[in-house]
C-alpha positions in Angstrom: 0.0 0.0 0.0 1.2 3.4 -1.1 -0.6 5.6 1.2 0.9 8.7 2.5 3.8 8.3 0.1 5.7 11.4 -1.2 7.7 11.0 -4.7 9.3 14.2 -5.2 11.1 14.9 -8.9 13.5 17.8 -8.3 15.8 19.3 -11.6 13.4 19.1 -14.3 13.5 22.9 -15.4 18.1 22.5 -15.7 16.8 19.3 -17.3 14.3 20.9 -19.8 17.0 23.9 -20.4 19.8 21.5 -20.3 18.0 19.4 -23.5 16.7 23.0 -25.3 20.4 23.8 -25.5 21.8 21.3 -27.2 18.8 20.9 -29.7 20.3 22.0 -33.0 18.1 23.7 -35.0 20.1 24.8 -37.7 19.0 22.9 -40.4 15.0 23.9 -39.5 16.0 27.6 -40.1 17.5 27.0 -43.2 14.5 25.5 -44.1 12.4 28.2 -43.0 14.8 30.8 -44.7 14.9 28.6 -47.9 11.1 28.2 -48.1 10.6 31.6 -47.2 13.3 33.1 -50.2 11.0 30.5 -52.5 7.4 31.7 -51.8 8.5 35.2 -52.1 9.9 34.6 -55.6 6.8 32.5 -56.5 4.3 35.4 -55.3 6.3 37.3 -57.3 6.8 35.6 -60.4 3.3 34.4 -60.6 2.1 38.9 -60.1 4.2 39.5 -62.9 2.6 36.4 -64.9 -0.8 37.8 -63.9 -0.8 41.6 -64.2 0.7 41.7 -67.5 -2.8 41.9 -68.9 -3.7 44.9 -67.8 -2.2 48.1 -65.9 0.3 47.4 -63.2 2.7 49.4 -61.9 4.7 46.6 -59.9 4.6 48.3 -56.2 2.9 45.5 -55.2 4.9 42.9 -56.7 7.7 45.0 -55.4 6.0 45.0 -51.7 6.4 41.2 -51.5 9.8 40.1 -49.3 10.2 37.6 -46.5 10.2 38.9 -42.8 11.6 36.5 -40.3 10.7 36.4 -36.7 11.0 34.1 -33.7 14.6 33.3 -34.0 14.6 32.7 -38.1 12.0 30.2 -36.6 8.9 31.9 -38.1 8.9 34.0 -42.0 6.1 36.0 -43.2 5.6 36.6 -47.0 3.0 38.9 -48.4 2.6 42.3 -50.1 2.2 45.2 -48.1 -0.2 47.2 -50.5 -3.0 48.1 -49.0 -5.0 47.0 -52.2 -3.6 43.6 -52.2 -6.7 41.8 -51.2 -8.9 43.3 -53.9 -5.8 41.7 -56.7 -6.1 38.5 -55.2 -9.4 38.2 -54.1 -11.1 40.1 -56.5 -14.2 42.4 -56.0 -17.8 42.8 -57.6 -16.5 45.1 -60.4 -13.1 42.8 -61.0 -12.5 39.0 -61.4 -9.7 37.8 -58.7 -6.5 37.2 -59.5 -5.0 35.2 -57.3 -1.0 35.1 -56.3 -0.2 34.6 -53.1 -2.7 31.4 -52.2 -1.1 29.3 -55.5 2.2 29.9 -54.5 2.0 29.0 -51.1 0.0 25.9 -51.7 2.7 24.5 -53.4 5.7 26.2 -51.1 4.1 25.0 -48.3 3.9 21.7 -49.3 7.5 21.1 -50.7 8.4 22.6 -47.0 6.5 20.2 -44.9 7.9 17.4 -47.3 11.5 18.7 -46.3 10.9 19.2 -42.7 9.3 15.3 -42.8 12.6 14.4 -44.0 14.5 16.6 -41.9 13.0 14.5 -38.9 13.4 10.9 -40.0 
């Protein structure tokens, strides 16, 4: 019988801080930088493909750069134009033409693919 028994774990926080130091994570903020550089270019490339149609002037296309946060742990890609959500989501007087969305559904899958194969 176990009854009035005290089990008392003491050192898991220099344990937890010990392990979190010697984790490398190099290689996942390469990935994230990689990735990052990658759907930039694609948001880019696929403005260009899309505006040449009609009247552009390129700021938003310009706009579009990767901002890293968190370490290099986090990026954010997207314009900065405050009309960018009328180009890619269109409005009731303009069909959508979407940039960002198809580049990332493709960027984002390559990088989870890569970060699967980081881990095995």
């Amino acid at each position: 019988m176990l009854a009035n028994k005290i089990v008392r774990i003491e050192g898991l926080d220099d344990l937890q801080a010990g392990l979190k130091g010697r984790m490398n994570l190099s290689p996942v903020m390469d990935l994230v930088k990689k990735h990052g550089a990658q759907l930039s270019s694609k948001t880019q490339s696929n403005m260009k493909a899309a505006y040449t149609h009609g009247y552009s002037t390129g700021r938003t296309r310009r706009s579009v750069s990767p901002v890293f946060s968190d370490g290099g742990m986090t990026v954010s890609v997207g314009p900065t134009t405050n009309y960018f959500p009328y180009l890619e989501y269109g409005t009731r007087f303009m069909d959508a033409m979407p940039t960002l969305k198809p580049a990332f559904d493709v960027q984002s899958q390559m990088f989870i693919n890569e970060l699967k194969q980081l881990m095995e």
